[in-house]
N, C-alpha and C positions, 0 to 999 in steps of 0.2 A: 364341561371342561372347555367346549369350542368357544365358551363367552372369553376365558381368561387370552387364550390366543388370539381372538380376535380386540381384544383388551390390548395385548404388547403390541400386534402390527399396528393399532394407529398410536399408540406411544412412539413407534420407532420412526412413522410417518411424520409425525409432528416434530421428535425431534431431529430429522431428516433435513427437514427446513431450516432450520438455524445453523446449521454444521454446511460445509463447502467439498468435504472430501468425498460424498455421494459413496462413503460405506453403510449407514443405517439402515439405508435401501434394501440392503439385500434382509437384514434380520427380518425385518418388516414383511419379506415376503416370504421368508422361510418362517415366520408363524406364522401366516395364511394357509403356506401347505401345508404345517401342521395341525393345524387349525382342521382340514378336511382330513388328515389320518384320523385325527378326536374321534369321527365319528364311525371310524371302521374300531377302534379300542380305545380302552379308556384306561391304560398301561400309561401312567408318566414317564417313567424312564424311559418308553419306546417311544412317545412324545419327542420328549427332551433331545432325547438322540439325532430322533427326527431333526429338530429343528436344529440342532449344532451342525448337522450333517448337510444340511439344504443350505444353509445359509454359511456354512465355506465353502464346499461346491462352489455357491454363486460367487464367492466375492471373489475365489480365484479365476476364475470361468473369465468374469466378466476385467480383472485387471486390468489388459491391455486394450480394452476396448473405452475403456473410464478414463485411463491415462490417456489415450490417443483424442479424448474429446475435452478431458479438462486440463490440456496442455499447457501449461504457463508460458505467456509471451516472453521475452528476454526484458531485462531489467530496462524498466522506468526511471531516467534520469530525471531527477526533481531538483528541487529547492537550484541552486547558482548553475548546477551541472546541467540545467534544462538547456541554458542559452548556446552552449558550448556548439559552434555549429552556425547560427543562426546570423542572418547580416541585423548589421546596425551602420545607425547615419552618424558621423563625427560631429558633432557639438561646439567642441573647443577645440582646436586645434594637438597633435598628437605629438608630443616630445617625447621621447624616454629617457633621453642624457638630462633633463630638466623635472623629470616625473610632472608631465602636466597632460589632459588630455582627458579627453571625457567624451562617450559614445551614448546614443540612445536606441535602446533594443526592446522591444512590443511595451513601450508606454515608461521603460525605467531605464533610469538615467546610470552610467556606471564609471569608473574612473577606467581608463586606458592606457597601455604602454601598446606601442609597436611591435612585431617581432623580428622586426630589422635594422631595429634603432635607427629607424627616418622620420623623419617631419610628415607626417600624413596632414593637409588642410581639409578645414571645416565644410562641410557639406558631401564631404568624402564616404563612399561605400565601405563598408570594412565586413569582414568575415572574425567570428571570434573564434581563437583556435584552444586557448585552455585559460583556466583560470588561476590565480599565483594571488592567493590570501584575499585582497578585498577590488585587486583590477583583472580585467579581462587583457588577455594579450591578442590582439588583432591582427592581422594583416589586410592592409588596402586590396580592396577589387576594382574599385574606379576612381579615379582621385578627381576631385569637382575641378571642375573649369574655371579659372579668374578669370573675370572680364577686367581689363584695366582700358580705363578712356582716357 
């Protein structure tokens, strides 16, 4: 009977690997320890008990020490909401009373509005502060320097 146990703990093991919530684990090893009662009796239902008993024991035992290591970081902003935050250099020149203006942030090009409704010029620093359907709303950090000769 200690093959069949030691049968489910590497089922449990393997399927341990493919699953992220690191409960399998414990089954896995509560039929191991059942696995060595096997050979003190050969009673399945003491078996059985055995291993439903080991392997909650574990998994409550061990709860807060699993949550405490597989902690999930705070949300991942992706896809438009990555840039939110992030400078970028003015392109075109920035109108809002005109909707004209166009920024470039890590390699992509975006439309722009101001969020002060001023004329930001081209080679201007800008911080993006939210996004509003398909433009970034900016506010200037350094506004470029004209040279007029």
């Amino acid at each position: 009977m200690w093959q069949i146990w030691l049968i489910i703990a590497g089922i449990c093991l393997i399927a341990e690997i493919f699953t992220v919530g690191f409960l399998i684990f414990w089954f896995s090893i509560g039929a191991l320890i059942t696995m060595v009662v096997s050979f003190f009796t050969s009673n399945i239902i003491i078996q059985t008990a055995v291993f439903i008993i080991t392997s909650t024991i574990l998994i409550f035992a061990t709860k807060p020490f699993v949550t405490k290591i597989t902690k999930k970081e705070e949300n991942v902003k992706t896809n438009v909401y990555s840039i939110i935050g992030k400078k970028g250099i003015v392109i075109e020149d920035i109108d809002s009373v005109h909707s004209k203006g166009q920024i470039k942030v890590g390699g992509e090009i975006w439309s722009a509005d101001s969020n002060s409704n001023i004329i930001i010029p081209k080679d201007s620093e800008v911080e993006i502060l939210e996004i509003k359907g398909v433009r970034a709303i900016v506010s200037p950090i350094k506004l470029a320097s004209k040279i007029t000769n």
